[in-house]
Structure formats: C-alpha cells, structure tokens
C-alpha positions in Angstrom: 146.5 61.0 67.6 146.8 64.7 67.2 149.2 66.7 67.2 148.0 68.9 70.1 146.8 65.6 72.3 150.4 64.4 71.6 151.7 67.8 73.0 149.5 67.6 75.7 150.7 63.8 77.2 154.0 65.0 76.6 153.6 67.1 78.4 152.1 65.6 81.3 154.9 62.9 80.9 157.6 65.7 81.7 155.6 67.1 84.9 155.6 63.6 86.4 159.4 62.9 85.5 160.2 66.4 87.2 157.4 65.7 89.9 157.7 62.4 90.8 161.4 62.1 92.5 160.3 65.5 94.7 157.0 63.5 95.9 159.0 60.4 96.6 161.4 62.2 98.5 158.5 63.4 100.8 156.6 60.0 101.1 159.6 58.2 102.1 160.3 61.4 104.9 157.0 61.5 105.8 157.1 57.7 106.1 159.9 57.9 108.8 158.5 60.7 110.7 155.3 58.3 111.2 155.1 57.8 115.0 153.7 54.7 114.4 153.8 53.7 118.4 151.0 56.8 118.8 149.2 54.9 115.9 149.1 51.6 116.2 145.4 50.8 115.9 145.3 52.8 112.8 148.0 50.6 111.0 146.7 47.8 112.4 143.3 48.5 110.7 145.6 48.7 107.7 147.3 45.5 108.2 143.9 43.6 108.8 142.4 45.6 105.6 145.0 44.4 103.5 144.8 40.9 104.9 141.1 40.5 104.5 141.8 41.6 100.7 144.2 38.9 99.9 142.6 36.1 102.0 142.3 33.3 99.8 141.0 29.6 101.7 143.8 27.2 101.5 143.3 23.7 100.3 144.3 21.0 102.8 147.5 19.0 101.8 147.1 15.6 100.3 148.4 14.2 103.7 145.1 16.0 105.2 143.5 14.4 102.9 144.3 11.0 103.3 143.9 10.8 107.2 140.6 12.4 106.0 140.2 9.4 104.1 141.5 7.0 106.7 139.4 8.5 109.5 136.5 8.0 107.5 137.0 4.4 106.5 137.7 3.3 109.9 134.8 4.6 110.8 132.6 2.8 108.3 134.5 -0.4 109.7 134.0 -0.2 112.8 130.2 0.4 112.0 130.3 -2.9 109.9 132.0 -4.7 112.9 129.1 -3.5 115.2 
C-alpha cells in the first residue's frame, strides 16, 4: 500500500472515530422523539419488511411426523379392511 493511500484511510479512520459518537448521539435522540403512535403503518411496513426477509419454512417436529405417519397407515388399513 502507499504511503499516501495509507494517509488517506487513516485518515478516514479518524473522521469516523470523531464522527461516529456525534451521529449516534442523534440517532438514538431522534429515535426517542419518533412519535411512533402518528406512524404506525409506517413501522408496521417495517416490521412486516423485515419479517418477510427472515422468513424461513419450519420443518414439522418428529411428533408431526409420526401422527403423519400414523394417519396415513390407518388409512391404508382401513382401505385393506374394506
């Protein structure tokens, strides 16, 4: 790396360590001044957003499985019985 690119991300390193408390201090007011009963819908968008993102399908239990299993079989007995 050069020296002047080294310079440079230093830097850049120092403006964020200076910057970054100041614009946390303002999120976290701005956060609490939210009226968030006047804007509902949009973090409720939000909410659903981030749900849909992180949806994964879950995968039945092996207890599911097995009345699954059981249904099934009774099934095919009582067919045989017929």
């Amino acid at each position: 790396m050069k020296p002047l690119e080294k310079e440079l991300i230093k830097k850049w390193v120092d403006t964020w360590k200076r910057t970054g408390p100041a614009l946390e201090k303002i999120r976290r007011r701005e956060l609490r001044q939210f009226d968030y009963a006047a804007n509902w819908q949009h973090v409720d968008a939000l909410l659903d957003s981030a749900a849909l993102q992180t949806w994964r399908p879950r995968r039945p239990s092996s207890l599911v499985i097995m009345q699954r299993y059981f249904m099934k079989w009774r099934k095919q007995q009582e067919k045989k019985a017929k």
